[in-house]
C-alpha positions in Angstrom: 142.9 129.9 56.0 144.1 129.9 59.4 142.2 132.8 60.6 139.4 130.6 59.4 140.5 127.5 60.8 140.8 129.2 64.3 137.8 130.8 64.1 135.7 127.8 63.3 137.6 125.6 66.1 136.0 127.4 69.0 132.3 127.3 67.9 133.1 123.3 67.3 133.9 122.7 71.0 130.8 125.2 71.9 128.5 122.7 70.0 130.3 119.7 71.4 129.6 121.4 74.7 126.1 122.0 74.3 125.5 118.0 73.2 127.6 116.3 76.3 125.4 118.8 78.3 122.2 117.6 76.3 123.1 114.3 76.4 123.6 114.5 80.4 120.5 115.9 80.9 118.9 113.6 79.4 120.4 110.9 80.7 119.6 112.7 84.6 116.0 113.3 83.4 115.4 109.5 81.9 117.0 107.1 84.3 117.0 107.8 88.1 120.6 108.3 88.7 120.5 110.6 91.6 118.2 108.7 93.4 119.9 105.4 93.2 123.4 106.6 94.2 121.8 108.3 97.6 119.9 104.6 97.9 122.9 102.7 97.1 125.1 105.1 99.7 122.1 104.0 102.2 122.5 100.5 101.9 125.6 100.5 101.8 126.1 102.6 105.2 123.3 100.3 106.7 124.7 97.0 105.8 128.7 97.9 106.2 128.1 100.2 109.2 130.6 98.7 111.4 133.0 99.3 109.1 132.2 102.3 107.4 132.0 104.8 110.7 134.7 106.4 112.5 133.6 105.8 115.5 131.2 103.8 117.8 127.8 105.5 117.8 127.0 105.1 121.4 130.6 106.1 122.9 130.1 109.2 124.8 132.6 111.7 125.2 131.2 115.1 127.4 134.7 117.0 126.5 133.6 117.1 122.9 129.5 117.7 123.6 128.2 119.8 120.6 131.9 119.8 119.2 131.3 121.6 115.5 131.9 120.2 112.4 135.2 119.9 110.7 135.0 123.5 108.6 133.8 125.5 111.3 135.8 126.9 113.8 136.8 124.1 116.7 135.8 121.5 114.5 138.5 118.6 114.0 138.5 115.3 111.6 137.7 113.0 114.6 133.7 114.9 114.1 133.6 115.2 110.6 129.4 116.0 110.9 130.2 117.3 114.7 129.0 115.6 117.9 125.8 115.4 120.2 125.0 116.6 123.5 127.1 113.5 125.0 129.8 113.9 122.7 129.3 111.1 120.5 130.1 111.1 116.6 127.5 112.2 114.4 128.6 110.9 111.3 128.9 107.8 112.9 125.7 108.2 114.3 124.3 108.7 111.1 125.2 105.9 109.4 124.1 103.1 112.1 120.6 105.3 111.8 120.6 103.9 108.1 120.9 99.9 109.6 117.7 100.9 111.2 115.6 102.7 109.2 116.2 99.8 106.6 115.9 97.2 109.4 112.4 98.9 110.3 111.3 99.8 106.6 112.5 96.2 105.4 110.4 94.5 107.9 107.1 96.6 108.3 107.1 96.5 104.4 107.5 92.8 104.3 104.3 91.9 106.5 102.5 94.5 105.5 102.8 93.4 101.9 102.3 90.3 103.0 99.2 90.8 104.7 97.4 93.5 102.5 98.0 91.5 99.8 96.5 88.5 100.6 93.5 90.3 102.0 93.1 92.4 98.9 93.8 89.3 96.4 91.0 87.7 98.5 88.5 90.5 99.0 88.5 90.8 95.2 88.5 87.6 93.9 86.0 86.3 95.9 83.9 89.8 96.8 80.7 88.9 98.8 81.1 89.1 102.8 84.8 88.5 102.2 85.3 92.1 100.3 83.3 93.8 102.9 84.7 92.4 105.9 88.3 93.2 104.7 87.6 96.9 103.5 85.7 97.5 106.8 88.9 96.7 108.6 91.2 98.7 106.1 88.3 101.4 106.8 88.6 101.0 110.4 92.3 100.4 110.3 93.0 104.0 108.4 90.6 105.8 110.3 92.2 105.0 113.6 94.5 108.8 114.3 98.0 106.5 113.9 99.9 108.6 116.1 97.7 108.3 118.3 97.5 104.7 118.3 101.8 104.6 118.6 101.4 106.9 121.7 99.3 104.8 123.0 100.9 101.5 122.1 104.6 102.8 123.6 103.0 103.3 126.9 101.0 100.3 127.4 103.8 98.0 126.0 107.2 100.3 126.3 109.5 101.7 123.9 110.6 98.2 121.7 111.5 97.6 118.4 109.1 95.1 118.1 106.1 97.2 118.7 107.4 99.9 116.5 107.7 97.2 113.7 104.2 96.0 114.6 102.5 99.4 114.4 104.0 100.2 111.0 103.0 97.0 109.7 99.3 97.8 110.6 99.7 100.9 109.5 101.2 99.5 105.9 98.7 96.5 104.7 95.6 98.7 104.1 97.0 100.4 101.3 98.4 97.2 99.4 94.9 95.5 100.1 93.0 98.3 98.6 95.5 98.9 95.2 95.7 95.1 95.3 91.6 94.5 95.6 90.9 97.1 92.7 94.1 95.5 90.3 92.0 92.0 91.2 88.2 93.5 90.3 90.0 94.4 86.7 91.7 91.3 86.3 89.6 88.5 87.2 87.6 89.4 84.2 90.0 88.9 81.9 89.3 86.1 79.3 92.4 83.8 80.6 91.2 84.2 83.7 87.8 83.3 82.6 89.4 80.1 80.5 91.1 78.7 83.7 87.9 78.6 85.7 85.6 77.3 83.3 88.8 74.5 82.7 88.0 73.9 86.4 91.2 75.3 87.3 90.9 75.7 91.9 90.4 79.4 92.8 93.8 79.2 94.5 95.3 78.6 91.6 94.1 80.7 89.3 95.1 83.8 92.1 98.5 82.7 92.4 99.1 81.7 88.9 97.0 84.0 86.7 96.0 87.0 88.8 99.0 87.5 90.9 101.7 87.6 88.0 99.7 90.5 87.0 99.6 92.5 90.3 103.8 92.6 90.5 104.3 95.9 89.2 101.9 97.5 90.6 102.9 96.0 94.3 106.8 97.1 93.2 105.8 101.0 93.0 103.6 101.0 95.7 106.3 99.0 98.4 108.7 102.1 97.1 106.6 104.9 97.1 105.2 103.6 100.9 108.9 103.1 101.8 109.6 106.7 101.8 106.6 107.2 104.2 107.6 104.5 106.6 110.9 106.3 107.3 109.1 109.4 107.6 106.9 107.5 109.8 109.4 105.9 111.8 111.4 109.5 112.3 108.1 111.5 113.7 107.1 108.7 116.5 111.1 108.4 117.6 111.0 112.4 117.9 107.7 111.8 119.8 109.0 109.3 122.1 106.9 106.4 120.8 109.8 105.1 118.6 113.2 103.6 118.5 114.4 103.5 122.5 117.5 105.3 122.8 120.7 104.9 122.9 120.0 103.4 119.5 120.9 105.6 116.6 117.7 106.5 115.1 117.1 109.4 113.0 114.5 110.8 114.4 115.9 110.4 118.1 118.7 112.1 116.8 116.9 115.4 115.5 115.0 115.3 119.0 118.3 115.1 120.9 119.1 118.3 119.4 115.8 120.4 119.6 117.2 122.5 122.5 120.2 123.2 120.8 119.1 125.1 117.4 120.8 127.8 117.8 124.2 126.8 119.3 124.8 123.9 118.1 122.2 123.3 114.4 123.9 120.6 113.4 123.0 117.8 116.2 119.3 117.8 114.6 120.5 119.4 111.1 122.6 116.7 109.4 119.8 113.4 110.4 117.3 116.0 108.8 119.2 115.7 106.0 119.5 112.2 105.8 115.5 112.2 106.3 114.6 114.4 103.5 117.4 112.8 100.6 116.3 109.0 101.5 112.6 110.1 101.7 112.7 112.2 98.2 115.2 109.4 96.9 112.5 107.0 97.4 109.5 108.9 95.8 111.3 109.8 93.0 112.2 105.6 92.4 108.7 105.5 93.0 107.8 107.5 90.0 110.1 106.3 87.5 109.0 102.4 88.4 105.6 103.8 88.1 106.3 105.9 84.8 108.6 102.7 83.6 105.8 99.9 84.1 102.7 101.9 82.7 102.8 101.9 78.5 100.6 105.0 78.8 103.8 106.8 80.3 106.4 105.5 78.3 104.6 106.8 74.9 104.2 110.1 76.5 108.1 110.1 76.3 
């Protein structure tokens, strides 16, 4: 009986095993957990920043320049990620780059939600010259080269924050006024819809009582999925010199600060990368489960 008892013991654990590891996939595969702990580690470095960092980003140092990080050789626990070219903190770098990546996302989303949606709610509520004077600028807007436009933009009016914001806004409201147009072409013809204008009910009404309600989810996933592109956005025309001004602690300043140092010093540019890449894919994936959450077609495909 014992020999029994001990032999059935471990293949009790090995099943237990094999459900907690079930059950965590599961869990990992149904509900975005990854991605909200690297989004909830972003906003809380961009909103506690000050108090989070080890050091002030901008305080130069040229004794430490390119100092290593802590588990390479040289590398001490004052630069836990290393240091720049000018000897100043790249961890702490880092982390004021998330205040403004979600200072520039936060805003250029705002207006151009703002914007695009109002345009799109119009253009397909009330079609006629109003639907093709509004897609003709989205048209125009979108075939514009944007980089283009940003190189141009941060010579005529210098490197500000403002202009940044304003170009990613302009870049943003297109897409919401399209989604947002063809949402309202669907909905307009619903039979409530329909009741509330034969009741007389003022057009402006009915959009922001009857037809708006109905565009929320889809203006949730797209402002998350287009979030991930703004950053991405923001990083390329700070490399290029059309962004952020320095000494701000941007991202994409930071990778172009070390671009001649690749092979001596990989982490100036590597570690911001990094940053880049997690919020960006954190993002998308968000994205994708709002998207797969909101749609019934998804959900039964579960």
């Amino acid at each position: 009986m014992q020999i029994e008892t001990r032999a059935i013991q471990p293949a009790t654990e090995s099943v237990s095993s094999h459900r907690r590891r079930t059950r965590l996939w599961y869990i990992l595969r149904r509900w975005p957990v990854i991605p909200v702990v690297i989004l909830f580690l972003l906003v809380l470095s961009g909103v506690f920043a000050p108090f989070v960092s080890p050091a002030e980003p901008t305080f130069t140092n040229l004794r430490e320049r390119n100092a290593p990080p802590v588990w390479m050789d040289g590398g001490t626990t004052k630069h836990l990620l290393g240091a720049d070219p000018l000897g100043r903190d790249l961890l702490s770098r880092i982390i004021h780059g998330a205040r403004v990546s979600l200072l520039v996302v936060g805003v250029s989303i705002g207006a151009g939600l703002a914007v695009g949606v109002s345009l799109g709610l119009m253009a397909g509520y009330y079609g006629g010259w109003w639907d093709e004077i509004i897609m003709r600028l989205a048209d125009t807007s979108r075939a514009v080269p944007f980089i283009l436009i940003a190189l141009v933009a941060a010579i005529v009016f210098g490197q500000k924050l403002t202009v940044i914001l304003a170009i990613l806004a302009f870049a943003t409201w297109p897409v919401f006024a399209r989604q947002v147009r063809a949402e309202v072409l669907v909905l307009r013809g619903m039979d409530y819809v329909s009741v509330a204008r034969v009741l007389g009910a003022p057009s402006m009404r009915i959009m922001r009582r009857h037809i708006l309600p109905g565009l929320i989810n889809t203006v949730v996933v797209l402002a998350t999925l287009q979030v991930g592109t703004l950053i991405l956005t923001e990083a390329i025309l700070s490399f290029l010199g059309a962004g952020i001004p320095p000494p701000t602690p941007a991202w994409g300043v930071m990778i172009a600060d070390g671009q001649d140092y690749l092979t001596n010093a990989w982490w100036v540019s590597f570690f911001p990368g990094l940053a880049i890449v997690l919020t960006v894919t954190a993002f998308n994936f968000m994205g994708d489960w709002l998207r797969d959450h909101f749609d019934p077609r998804l959900r039964q495909l579960e």
